[in-house]
C-alpha positions in Angstrom: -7.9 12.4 -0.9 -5.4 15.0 -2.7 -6.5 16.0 -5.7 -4.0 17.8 -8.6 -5.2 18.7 -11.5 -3.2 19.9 -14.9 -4.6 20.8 -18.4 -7.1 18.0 -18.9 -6.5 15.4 -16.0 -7.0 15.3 -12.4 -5.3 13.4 -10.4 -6.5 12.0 -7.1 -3.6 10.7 -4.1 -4.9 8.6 -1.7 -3.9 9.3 2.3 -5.4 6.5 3.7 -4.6 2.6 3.2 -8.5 1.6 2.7 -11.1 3.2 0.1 -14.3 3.4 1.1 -17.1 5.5 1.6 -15.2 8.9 2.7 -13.7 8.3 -1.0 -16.8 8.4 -2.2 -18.5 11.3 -1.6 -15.0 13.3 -2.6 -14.9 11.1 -6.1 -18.5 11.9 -7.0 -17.7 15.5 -6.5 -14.8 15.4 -8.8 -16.4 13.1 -11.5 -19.2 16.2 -12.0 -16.5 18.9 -12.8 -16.9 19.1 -16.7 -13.4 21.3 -16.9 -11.7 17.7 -16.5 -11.9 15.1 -19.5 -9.6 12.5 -17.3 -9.3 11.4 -14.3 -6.7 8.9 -12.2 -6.3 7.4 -8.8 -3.1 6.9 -7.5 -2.7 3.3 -5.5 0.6 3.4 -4.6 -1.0 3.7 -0.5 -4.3 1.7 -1.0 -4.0 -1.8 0.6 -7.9 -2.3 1.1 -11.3 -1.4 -1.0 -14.9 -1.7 0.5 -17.6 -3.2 -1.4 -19.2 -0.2 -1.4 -16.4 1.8 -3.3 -16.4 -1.0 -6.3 -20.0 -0.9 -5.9 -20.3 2.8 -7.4 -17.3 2.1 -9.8 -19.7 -0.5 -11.5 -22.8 1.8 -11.4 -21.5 5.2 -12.0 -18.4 5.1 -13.8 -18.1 5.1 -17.9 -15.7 3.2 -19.5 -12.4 5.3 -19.8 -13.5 7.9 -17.6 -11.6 6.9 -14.3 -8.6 5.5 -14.5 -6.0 3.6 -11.7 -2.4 3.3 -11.3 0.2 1.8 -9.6 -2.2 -0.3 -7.9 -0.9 -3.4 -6.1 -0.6 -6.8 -7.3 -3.4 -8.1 -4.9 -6.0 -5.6 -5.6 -5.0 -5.7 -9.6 -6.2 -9.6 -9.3 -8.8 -8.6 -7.6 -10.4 -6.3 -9.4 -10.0 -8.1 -12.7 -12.1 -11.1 -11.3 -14.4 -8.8 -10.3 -14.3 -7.8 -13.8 -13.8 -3.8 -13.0 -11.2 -3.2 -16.3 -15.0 -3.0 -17.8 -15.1 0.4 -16.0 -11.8 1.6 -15.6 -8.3 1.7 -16.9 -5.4 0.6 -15.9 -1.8 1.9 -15.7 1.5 0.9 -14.1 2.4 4.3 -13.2 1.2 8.1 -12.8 3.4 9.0 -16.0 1.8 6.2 -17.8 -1.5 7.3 -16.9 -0.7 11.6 -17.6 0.8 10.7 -21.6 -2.0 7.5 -21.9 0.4 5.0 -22.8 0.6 1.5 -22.2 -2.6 1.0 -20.6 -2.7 -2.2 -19.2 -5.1 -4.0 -21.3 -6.9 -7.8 -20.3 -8.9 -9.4 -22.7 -11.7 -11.5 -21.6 -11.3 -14.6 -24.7 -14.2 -17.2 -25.7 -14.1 -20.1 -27.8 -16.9 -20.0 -30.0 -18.8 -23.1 -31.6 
């Protein structure tokens, strides 16, 4: 994993095709630096995620804290079954993602009786 950072965001390029627990160790790290209120994953080269990585999206990531763009039309599906806009946000693109606009927002509608 790259990482960039600029004022308040960091922003984390992928080298591989897969996520997985390599990532991880690498995203904890960056999620502890305090100097960085945002931070964003590019998925522009991510085919694949392990269990694992979505595993410690769900159970150490705060809502609005980590954020993923140009992630493909697969995983998007994917990861909004699995229900993981609850943890992060989405963009369509890094530019998108650097002036937080147009976040890609899914809302999860009941009917109530």
């Amino acid at each position: 994993m790259d990482i960039k950072t600029s004022a308040n965001n960091s922003i984390t390029e992928t080298a591989t095709g897969i996520l997985s627990n390599d990532n991880i160790k690498k995203l904890k790290e960056i999620l502890k630096r305090k100097d960085i209120q945002r931070y964003g994953i590019d998925f522009s080269r991510v085919d694949r995620v392990s269990s694992e990585f979505l595993d410690f999206i769900k159970h150490n990531v705060k809502k609005g804290e980590l954020s993923f763009y140009n992630v493909n039309s697969d995983l998007y599906v994917l990861m909004f079954i699995m229900k993981m806009d609850k943890y992060v946000n989405f963009y369509m693109s890094e530019n998108d993602f650097l002036k937080d606009r147009q976040c890609i927002v899914n809302r999860r509608l009941r009917l109530c009786s």
